[in-house]
C-alpha positions, 0 to 999 in steps of 0.5 A: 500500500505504501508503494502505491500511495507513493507511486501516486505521488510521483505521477501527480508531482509530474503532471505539475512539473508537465502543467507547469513547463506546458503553461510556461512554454505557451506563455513565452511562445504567445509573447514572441508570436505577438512580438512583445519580446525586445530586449535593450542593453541600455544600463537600468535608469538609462534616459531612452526619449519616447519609446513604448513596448512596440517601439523599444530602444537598442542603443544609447543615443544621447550625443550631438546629431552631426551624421547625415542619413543617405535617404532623407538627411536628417541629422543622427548620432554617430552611435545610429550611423554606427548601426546604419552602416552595416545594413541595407534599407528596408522596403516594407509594404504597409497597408491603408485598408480602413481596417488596418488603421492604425499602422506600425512602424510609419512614424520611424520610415525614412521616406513613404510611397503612398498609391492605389492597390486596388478598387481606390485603396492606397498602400504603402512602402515604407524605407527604413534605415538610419530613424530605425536603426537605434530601436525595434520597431513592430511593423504592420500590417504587412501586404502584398507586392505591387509591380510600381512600388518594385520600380521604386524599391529598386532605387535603392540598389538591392534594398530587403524587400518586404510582403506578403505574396504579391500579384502574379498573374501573368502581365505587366502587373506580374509583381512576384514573377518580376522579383524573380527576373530582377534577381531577387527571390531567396536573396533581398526579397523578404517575401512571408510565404518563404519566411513565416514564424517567427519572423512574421507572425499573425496578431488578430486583436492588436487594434484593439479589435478583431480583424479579418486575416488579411489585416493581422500580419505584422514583423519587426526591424532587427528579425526582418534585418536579420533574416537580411544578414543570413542571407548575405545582405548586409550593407555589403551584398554576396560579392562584397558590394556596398549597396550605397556604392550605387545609390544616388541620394536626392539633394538636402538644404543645409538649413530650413528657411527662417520663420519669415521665410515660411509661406502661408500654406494651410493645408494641401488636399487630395484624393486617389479616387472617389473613396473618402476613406483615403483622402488625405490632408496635409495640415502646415504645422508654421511654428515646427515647419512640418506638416500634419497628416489627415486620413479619410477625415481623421488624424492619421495615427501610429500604433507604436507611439500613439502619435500623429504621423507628420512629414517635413516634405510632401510630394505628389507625383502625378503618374499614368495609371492604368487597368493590367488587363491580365485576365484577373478577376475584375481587372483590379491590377493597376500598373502605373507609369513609374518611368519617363517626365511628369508633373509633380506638386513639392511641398516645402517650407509651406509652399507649393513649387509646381514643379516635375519628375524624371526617372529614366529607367527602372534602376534610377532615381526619380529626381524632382525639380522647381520649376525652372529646372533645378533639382530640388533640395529637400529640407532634412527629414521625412519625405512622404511622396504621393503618387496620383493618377494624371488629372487629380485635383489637389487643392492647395 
């Protein structure tokens, strides 16, 4: 009877020990599918500015801001550049379905590519590079690949691009067939269906609600770089390369204009089709000479920092549009005209210069210009360009 009553014991004592390690491993494995675990090397009572649990800082970035970002010239720490220089951007694509909102991680881009998707819903690309480099950012959500937005993307020489599938419909509008003849597929393409967990993972109530699958999958800066790394795209590609040997970065004023200097712009206004829910407003901000961003009627917020997204330079690209007329269900793929001249609207310094675009080839840059020719110097900081179809009214 003793050895029974004993023998008892053990299975119970080991059914706890099971339930105790079960309960432990799904706790950590929830927390990493929802990408809630970040770890920072700052010492305890480190001062680390704003930073949240989606949004945590990685390095010390007290000091003077005397480095210049390749992509839009903001001033950095030499700390961030320290980061920066061993990687290569990042090209994330981010979506504006009014059940995505709002959107992690567009606050910390670079630069951002807004146009049409589909059915007058717009889409984002967001570069991240040197603002990303002193933290972990959770990004999302994470949509599908558009053939213009691969013709921007390959302005940055080879950049780690990142969606989930994409169209592939035989035709001009053939996204992922295209990343394969640009030789990106199992090299910089960060595509999810080759990827998965943990890297990307699905995160059905992160808005607060629950949303359809389509809307849910989300990743962060350092898993994305690092999966980068592993497959040899660091700053320097598989045959030592630096990505930035060949990068031509667009032309930055040493110093924004005075407050004497600034124009009398309000806001600049405008629609891709006939949907409220993506109309945007730019609202000028005189004081902090940056402006404000609208969507469909509300400010456009980030999840990460509950904060208003705001850019220090707007452009809207005016660009031929088109149906792919692949054969694809309702003929909803879109190819726009990335290359050749266009017209284009420069918002700086609260004005407008009514000025154009030229990009000579899927390989170069896009290059702005005022309106007597010259190219344009942006003013340090975040470029939000716009792309719209030919003939869309923008009130300004």
């Amino acid at each position: 009877m003793p050895n029974k009553r004993k023998k008892i014991l053990y299975i119970l004592a080991g059914l706890g020990i099971y339930l105790l390690a079960t309960g432990i491993s799904y706790g950590a494995f929830t927390a990493l599918a929802r990408g809630s675990i970040f770890t920072s090397p700052l010492p305890a009572g480190q001062e680390e500015g704003e930073e949240s649990a989606d949004r945590k800082a990685l390095i010390d970035i007290t000091g003077p801001k005397n480095e210049t970002c390749l992509l839009n010239g903001a001033k950095f720490t030499k700390a961030e550049k320290n980061v920066w220089e061993t990687r290569r951007p990042l090209a994330v694509m981010i979506e504006n379905h009014e059940e995505s909102r709002p959107q992690s991680g567009l606050t910390d881009a670079d630069i951002v590519y807004e146009a049409v998707a589909e059915g007058g819903i717009t889409r984002f690309m967001g570069l991240y590079y040197c603002q990303a480099a002193a933290y972990e950012l959770i990004l999302g959500p994470v949509r599908s690949a558009r053939t213009y937005f691969l013709d921007w993307a390959s302005e940055y020489n080879f950049p780690l691009y990142v969606h989930v599938g994409g169209a592939n419909t035989p035709g001009p509008a053939n996204a992922l067939g295209q990343i394969t003849t640009y030789g990106w597929s199992a090299a910089n393409d960060l595509n999810q269906f080759s990827i998965g967990f943990p890297t990307f993972w699905r995160d059905y109530e992160r808005l607060g609600r629950t949303v359809a699958t389509e809307h849910t999958m989300y990743s962060t800066t350092e898993k994305l770089w690092a999966v980068g790394k592993k497959r040899g795209y660091t700053s320097e590609g598989p045959e030592g390369e630096q990505w930035s040997d060949a990068f031509k970065p667009w032309e930055f004023t040493a110093d924004e204009a005075d407050f004497a200097d600034r124009g009398d712009l309000t806001s600049i206004d405008y629609n891709f089709w006939d949907d409220s829910a993506y109309e945007v407003s730019w609202q000028y901000d005189k004081e902090g000479n940056f402006f404000k961003r609208f969507n469909g009627g509300q400010p456009h917020q980030d999840l990460n920092l509950d904060q208003q997204l705001t850019a220090k330079n707007v452009v809207i690209q005016f660009a031929s549009e088109r149906n792919a007329n692949d054969g694809y269900p309702g003929n909803v793929h879109l190819v726009y005209g990335t290359t050749g001249t266009g017209k284009a609207l420069i918002v700086i310094d609260g004005k407008t210069v009514e000025g154009s675009w030229a990009k000579s080839s899927r390989l170069s840059r896009t290059i702005f210009y005022d309106e007597s020719g010259k190219e344009i110097a942006f003013n340090p900081g975040k470029i939000w360009i716009s792309v719209l179809p030919i003939g869309t009214q923008v009130d300004y």
